[in-house]
C-alpha positions as a Python dict, from the first residue, in 0.01 Angstrom:
ca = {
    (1, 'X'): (0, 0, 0),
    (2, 'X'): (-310, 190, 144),
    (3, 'X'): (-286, 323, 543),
    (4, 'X'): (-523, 430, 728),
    (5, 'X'): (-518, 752, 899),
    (6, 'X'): (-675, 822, 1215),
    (7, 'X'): (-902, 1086, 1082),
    (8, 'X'): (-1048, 785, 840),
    (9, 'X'): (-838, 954, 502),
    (10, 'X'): (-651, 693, 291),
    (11, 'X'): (-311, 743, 279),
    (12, 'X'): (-138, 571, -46),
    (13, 'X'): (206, 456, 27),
    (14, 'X'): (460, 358, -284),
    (15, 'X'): (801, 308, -441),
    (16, 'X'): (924, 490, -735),
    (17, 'X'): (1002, 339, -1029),
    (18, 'X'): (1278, 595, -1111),
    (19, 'X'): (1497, 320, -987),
    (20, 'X'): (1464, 135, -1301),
    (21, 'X'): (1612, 209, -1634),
    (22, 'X'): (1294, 121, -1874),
    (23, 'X'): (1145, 420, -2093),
    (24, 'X'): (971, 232, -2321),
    (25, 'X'): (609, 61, -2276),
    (26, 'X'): (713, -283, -2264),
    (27, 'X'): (972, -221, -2113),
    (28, 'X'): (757, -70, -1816),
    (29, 'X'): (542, -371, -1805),
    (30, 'X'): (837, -621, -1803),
    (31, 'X'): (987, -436, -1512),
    (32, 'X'): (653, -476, -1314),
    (33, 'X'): (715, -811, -1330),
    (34, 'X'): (1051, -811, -1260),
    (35, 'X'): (1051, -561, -964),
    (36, 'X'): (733, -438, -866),
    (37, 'X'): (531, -831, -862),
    (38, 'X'): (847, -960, -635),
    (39, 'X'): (816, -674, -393),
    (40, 'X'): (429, -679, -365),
    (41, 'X'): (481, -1109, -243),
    (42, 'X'): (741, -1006, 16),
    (43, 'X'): (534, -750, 144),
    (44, 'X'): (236, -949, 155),
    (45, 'X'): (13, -699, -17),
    (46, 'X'): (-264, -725, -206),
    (47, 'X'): (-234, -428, -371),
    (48, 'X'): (120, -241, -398),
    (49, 'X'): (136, 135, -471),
    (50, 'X'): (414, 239, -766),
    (51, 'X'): (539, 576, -779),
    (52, 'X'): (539, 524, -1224),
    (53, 'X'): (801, 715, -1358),
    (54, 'X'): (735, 743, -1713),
    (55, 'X'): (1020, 915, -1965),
    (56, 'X'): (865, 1194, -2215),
    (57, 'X'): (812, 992, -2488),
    (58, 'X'): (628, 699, -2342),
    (59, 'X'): (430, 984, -2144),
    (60, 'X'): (362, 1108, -2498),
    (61, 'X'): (263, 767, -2653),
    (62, 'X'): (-4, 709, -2365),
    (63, 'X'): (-133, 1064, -2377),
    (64, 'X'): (-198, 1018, -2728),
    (65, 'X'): (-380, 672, -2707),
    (66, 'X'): (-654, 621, -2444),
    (67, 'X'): (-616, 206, -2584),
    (68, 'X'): (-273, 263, -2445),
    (69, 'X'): (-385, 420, -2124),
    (70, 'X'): (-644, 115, -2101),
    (71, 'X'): (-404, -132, -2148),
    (72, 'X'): (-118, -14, -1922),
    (73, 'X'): (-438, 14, -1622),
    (74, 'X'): (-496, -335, -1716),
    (75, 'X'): (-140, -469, -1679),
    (76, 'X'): (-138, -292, -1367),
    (77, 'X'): (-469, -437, -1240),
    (78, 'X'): (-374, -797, -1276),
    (79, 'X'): (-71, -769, -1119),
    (80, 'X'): (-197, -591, -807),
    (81, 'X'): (-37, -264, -827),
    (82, 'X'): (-178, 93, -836),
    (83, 'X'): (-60, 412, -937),
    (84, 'X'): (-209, 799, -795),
    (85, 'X'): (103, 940, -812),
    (86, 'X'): (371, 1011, -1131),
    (87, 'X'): (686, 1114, -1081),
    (88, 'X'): (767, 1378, -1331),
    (89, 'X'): (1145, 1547, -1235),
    (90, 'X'): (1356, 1336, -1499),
    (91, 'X'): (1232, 1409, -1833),
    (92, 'X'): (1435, 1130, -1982),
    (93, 'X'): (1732, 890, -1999),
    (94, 'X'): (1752, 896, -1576),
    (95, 'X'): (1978, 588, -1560),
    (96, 'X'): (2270, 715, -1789),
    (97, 'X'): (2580, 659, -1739),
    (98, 'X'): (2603, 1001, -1640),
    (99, 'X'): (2305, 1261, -1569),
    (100, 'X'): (2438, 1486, -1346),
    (101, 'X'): (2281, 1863, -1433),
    (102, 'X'): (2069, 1703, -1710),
    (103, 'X'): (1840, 1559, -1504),
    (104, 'X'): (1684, 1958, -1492),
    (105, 'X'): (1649, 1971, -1863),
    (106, 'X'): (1418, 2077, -1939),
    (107, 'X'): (1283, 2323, -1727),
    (108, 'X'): (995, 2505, -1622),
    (109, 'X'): (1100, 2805, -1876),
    (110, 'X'): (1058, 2550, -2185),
    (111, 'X'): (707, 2389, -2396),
    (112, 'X'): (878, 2058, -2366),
    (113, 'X'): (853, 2104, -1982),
    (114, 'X'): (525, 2210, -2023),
    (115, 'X'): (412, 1930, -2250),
    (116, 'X'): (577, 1636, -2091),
    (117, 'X'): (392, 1768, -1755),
    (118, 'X'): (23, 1794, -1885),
    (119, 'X'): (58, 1463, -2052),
    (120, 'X'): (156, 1286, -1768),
    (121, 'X'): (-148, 1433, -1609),
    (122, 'X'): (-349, 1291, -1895),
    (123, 'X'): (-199, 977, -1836),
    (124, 'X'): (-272, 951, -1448),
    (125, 'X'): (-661, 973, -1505),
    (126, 'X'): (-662, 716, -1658),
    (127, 'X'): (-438, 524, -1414),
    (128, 'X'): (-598, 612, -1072),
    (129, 'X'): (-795, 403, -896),
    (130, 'X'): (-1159, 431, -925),
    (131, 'X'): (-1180, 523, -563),
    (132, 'X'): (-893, 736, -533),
    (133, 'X'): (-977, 1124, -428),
    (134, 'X'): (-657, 1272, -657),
    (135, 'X'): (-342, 1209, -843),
    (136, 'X'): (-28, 1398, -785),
    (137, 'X'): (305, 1472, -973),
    (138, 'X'): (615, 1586, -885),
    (139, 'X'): (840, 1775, -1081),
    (140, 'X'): (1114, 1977, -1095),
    (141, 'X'): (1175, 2355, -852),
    (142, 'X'): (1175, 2534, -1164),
    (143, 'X'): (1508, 2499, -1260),
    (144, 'X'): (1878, 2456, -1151),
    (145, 'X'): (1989, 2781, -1035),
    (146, 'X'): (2258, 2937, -1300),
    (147, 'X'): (2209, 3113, -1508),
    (148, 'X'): (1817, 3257, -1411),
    (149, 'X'): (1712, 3553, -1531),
    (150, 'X'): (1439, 3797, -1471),
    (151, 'X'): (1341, 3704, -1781),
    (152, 'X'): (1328, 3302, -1715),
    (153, 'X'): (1147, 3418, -1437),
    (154, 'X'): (863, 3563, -1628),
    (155, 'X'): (868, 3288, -1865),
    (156, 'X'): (809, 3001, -1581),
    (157, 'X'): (554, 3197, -1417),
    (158, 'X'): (337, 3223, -1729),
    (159, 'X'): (422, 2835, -1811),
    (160, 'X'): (269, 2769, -1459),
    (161, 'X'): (-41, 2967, -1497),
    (162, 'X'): (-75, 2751, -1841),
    (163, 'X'): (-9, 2418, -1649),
    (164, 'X'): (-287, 2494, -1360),
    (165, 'X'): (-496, 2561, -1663),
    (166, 'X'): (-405, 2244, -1844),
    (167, 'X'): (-501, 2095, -1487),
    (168, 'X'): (-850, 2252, -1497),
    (169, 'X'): (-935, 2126, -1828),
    (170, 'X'): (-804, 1771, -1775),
    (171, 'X'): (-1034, 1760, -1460),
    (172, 'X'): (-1317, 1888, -1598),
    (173, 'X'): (-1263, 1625, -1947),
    (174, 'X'): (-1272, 1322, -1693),
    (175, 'X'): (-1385, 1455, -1369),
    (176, 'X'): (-1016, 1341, -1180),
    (177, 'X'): (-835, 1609, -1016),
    (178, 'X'): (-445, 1565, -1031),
    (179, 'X'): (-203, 1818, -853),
    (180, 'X'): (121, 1940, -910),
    (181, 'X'): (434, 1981, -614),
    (182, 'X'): (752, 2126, -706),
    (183, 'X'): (992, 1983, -506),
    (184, 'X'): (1262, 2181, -387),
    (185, 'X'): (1618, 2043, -442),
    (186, 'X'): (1964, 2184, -296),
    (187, 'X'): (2135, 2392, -624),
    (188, 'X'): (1780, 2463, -773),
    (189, 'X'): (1618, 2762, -823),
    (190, 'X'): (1443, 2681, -543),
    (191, 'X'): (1622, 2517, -286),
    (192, 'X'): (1409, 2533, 6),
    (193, 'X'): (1104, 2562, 177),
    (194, 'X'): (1175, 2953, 245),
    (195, 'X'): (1258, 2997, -129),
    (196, 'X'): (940, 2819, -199),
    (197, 'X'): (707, 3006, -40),
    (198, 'X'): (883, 3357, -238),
    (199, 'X'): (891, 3240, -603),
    (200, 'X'): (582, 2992, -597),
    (201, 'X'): (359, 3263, -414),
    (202, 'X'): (156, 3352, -692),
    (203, 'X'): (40, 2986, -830),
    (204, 'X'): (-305, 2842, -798),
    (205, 'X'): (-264, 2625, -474),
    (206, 'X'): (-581, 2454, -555),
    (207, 'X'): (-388, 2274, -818),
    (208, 'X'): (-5, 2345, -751),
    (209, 'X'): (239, 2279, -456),
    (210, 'X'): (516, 2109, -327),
    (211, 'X'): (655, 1815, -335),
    (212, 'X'): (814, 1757, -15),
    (213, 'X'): (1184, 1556, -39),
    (214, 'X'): (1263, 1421, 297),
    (215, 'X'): (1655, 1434, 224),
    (216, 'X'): (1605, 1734, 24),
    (217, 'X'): (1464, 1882, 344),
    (218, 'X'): (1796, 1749, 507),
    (219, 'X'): (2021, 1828, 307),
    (220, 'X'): (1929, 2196, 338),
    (221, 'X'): (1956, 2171, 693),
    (222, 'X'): (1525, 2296, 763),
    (223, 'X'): (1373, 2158, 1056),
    (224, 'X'): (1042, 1965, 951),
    (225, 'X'): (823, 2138, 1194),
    (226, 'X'): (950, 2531, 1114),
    (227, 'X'): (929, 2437, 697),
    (228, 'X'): (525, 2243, 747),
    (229, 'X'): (482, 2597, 937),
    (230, 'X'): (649, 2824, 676),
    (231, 'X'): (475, 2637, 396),
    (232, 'X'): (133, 2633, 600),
    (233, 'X'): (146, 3020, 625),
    (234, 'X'): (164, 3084, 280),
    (235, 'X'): (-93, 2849, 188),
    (236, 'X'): (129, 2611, 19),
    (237, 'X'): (-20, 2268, 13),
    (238, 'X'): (198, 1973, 2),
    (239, 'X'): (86, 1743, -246),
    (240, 'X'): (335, 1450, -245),
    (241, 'X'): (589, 1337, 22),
    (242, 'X'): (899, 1177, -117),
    (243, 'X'): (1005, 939, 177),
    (244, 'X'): (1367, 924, 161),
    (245, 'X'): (1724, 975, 360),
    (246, 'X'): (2044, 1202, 274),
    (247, 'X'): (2376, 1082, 392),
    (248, 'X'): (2540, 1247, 685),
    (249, 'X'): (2889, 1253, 817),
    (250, 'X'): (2938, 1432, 1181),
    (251, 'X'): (3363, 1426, 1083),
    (252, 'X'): (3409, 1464, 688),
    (253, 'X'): (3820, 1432, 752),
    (254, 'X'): (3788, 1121, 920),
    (255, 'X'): (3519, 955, 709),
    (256, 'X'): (3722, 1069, 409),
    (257, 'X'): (3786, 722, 266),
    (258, 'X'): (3417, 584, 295),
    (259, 'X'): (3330, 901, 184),
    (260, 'X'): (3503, 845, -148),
    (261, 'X'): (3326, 522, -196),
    (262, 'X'): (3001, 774, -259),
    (263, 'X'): (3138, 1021, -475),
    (264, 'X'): (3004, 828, -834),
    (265, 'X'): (2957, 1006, -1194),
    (266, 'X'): (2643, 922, -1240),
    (267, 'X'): (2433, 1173, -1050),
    (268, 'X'): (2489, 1498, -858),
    (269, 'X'): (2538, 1501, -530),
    (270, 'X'): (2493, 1830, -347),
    (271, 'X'): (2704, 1871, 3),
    (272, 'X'): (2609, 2097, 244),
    (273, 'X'): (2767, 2180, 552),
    (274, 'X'): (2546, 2261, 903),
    (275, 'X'): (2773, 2577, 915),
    (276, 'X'): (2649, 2752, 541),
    (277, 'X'): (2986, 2618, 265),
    (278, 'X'): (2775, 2408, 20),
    (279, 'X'): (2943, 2227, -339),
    (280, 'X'): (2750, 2111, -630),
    (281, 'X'): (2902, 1750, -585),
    (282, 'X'): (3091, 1585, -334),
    (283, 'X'): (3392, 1481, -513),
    (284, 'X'): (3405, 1897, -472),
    (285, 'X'): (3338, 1915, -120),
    (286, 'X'): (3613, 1626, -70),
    (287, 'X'): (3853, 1889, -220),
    (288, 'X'): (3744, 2206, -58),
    (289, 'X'): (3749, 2073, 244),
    (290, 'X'): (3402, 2158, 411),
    (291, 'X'): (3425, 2190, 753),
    (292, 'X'): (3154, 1925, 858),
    (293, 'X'): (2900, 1832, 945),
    (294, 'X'): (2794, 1709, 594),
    (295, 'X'): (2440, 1603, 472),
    (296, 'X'): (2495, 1465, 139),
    (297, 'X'): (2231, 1429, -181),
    (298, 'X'): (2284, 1105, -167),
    (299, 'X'): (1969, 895, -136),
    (300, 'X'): (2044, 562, 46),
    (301, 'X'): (1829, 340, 144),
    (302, 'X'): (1602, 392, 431),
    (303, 'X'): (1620, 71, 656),
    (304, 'X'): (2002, -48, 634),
    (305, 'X'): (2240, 217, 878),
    (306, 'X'): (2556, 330, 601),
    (307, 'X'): (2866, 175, 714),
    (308, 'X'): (2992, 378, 1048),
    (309, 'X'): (3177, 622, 1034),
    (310, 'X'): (2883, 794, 778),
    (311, 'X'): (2470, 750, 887),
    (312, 'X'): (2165, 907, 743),
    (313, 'X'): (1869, 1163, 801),
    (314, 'X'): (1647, 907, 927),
    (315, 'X'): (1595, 1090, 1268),
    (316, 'X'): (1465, 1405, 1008),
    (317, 'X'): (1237, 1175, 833),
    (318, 'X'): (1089, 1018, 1085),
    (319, 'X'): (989, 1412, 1228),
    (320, 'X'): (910, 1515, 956),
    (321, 'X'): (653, 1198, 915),
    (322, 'X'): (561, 1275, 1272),
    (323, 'X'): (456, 1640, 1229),
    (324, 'X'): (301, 1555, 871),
    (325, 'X'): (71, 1288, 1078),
    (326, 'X'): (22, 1468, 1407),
    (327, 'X'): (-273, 1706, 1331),
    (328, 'X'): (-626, 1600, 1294),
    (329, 'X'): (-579, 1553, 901),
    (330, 'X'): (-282, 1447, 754),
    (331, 'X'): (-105, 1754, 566),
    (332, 'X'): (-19, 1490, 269),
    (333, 'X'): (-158, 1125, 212),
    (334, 'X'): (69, 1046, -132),
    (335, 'X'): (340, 886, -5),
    (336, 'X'): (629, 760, -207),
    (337, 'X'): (989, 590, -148),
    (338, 'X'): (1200, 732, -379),
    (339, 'X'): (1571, 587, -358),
    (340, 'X'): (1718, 547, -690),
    (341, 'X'): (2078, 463, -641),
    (342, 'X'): (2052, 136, -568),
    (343, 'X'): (2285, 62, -841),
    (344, 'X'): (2543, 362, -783),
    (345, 'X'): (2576, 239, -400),
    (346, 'X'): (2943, 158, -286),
    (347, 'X'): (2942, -199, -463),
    (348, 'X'): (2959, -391, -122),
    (349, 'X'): (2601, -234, -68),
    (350, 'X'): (2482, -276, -353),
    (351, 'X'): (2230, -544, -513),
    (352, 'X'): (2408, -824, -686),
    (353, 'X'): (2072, -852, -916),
    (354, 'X'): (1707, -855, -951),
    (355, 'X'): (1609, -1036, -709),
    (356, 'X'): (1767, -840, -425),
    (357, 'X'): (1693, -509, -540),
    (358, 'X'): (1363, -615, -471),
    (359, 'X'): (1436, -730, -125),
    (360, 'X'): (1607, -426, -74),
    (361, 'X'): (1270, -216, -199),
    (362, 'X'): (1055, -405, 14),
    (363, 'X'): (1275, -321, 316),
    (364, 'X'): (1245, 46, 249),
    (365, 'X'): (846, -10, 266),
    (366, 'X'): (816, -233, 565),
    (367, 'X'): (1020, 11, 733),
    (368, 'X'): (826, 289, 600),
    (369, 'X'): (520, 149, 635),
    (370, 'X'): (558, 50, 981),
    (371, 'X'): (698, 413, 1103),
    (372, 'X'): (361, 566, 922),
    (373, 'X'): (169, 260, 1148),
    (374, 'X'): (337, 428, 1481),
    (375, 'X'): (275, 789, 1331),
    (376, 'X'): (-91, 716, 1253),
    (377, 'X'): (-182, 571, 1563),
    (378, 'X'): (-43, 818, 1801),
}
């Protein structure tokens, strides 16, 4: 969906298609018309924004075959939907049974990293709308944090000169510009906005940035307005938003049971506590006994309250929307709705099928879409 902000810029609001388990090009095109079609009619929405998430080797396939590109566009075209924004964090096989701490293999220290990145980049100019001013990608903050060595260091830093000059020579091939954000994740490398702004000082901003994760943000306990500023002085741009909401638990002891509903193999989900204990997972924080409050790496939806006694970081997203709105220009106009554990939810939340997974999708949009209304016309 396109917004309209109140300096005139167009700001492109989607949902990600990480939610889905297809990796495989007709497999992408049947879920269009499984997911993305649906939630386009209940929105009412001529055109809906996706948020592609394509797995390495389907980003490889299209990168190697402009016919591909051109038919993929096309699919895409006559259903309504657009795509100026990839999501590039999970390199592959992001619905698993269990992903846990593969989801940041590869990382920035590797070729595949490197590869899988550029191609998706060669992918997305062929994607974007005619009038669109950019594409964006998001991928991973480097890598998770243990082990990283000087060395690793070095290595990413050269691998990131190499992708801003992949960037260049895509854009100047089919004159679209597409940007990078690294978005900074709780256990990564870089875990914050304050981390951010020390290990991504050096890159060409022109062409790399971050990728902002509103229950990443949460979940390390920033305040929007301090991290926009701390990002702002070192001339970080912030080239994708990921609209989303953490779980949060003001007494962990007493919410221990609902709590345990959450705590799934599939992914990781990072616990932090407002007073500095963190865990890797919460089935660890459970048994360590954090002293709460918790925010939890849990992604839930945006528009339906958790069941009491647990909530979510709403109240931090809609700031952070607020302050990323409030100026004269928009810091960010990619926009994207990223909650992908629909299926992973406690199963009383969860959808019992197709058909209200896409309800629950366009929920998340209408209620996104209609805080960005509020934020935009202020």
């Amino acid at each position: 969906m396109r917004l309209r902000h109140r300096s005139g810029r167009t700001l492109h609001l989607s949902y990600c298609t990480n939610v889905h388990p297809a990796e495989d090009l007709p497999g992408i095109v049947a879920q269009l018309d499984a997911f993305a079609v649906p939630v386009r009619k209940r929105l009412d929405t001529d055109v809906l924004g996706l948020g592609l998430w394509l797995a390495a080797p389907a980003a490889a396939e299209l990168a190697a075959d402009p016919r591909a590109r051109r038919r993929l566009r096309t699919e895409l075209d006559t259903r309504g939907l657009e795509v100026v924004t990839l999501n590039g964090f999970p390199y592959a096989a992001f619905q698993a049974p269990v992903v846990k701490h593969a989801v940041y293999r590869p990382d920035w220290t590797t070729e595949d990293r490197l590869r899988y990145t550029l191609d998706l980049a060669r992918v997305l100019t062929d994607l974007l709308p005619d009038d669109a001013a950019r594409g964006s990608i998001s991928t991973l903050p480097l890598a998770w944090r243990d082990p990283w060595r000087p060395d690793q260091r070095d290595i990413a830093a050269r691998n990131l000169d190499r992708l801003a000059a992949g960037l260049a020579e895509i854009e100047d091939q089919t004159g679209r510009p597409v940007r990078v954000g690294f978005e900074p994740e709780p256990g990564c490398v870089v875990e914050n906005t304050t981390q951010a702004t020390e290990l991504l000082a050096a890159v060409d901003t022109g062409r790399l940035g971050i990728c902002l994760d509103l229950a990443h943000l949460a979940c390390a306990w920033e305040e929007p307005a301090e991290a926009l500023h701390r990002l702002s002085q070192q001339g970080l741009p912030v080239v994708k938003v990921q609209v989303s909401a953490a779980l949060e638990v003001a007494d962990p002891v007493a919410a221990r049971d609902v709590l345990q509903q959450y705590a799934e193999p599939r992914f990781l989900h990072q616990t932090r506590s407002a007073h500095g204990p963190a865990t890797d997972d919460l089935d660890e924080a459970l048994a360590a006994g954090l002293p709460g409050p918790w925010r939890v790496h849990f992604h839930v939806p945006l528009h339906v309250a958790p069941a009491p006694p647990l909530a979510s970081t709403t109240k931090v997203l809609e700031t952070a929307l607020h302050h990323l709105m409030a100026a004269d220009e928009p810091w960010c106009d990619h926009l994207d709705v990223e909650t992908y554990t629909w299926d992973v939810l406690p199963v009383d939340r969860r959808p019992a099928g197709p058909a209200e997974l896409a309800d629950g999708i366009a929920g998340e949009l209408a209620y996104a879409r209609d805080l960005l209304h509020e934020q935009v016309a202020e």
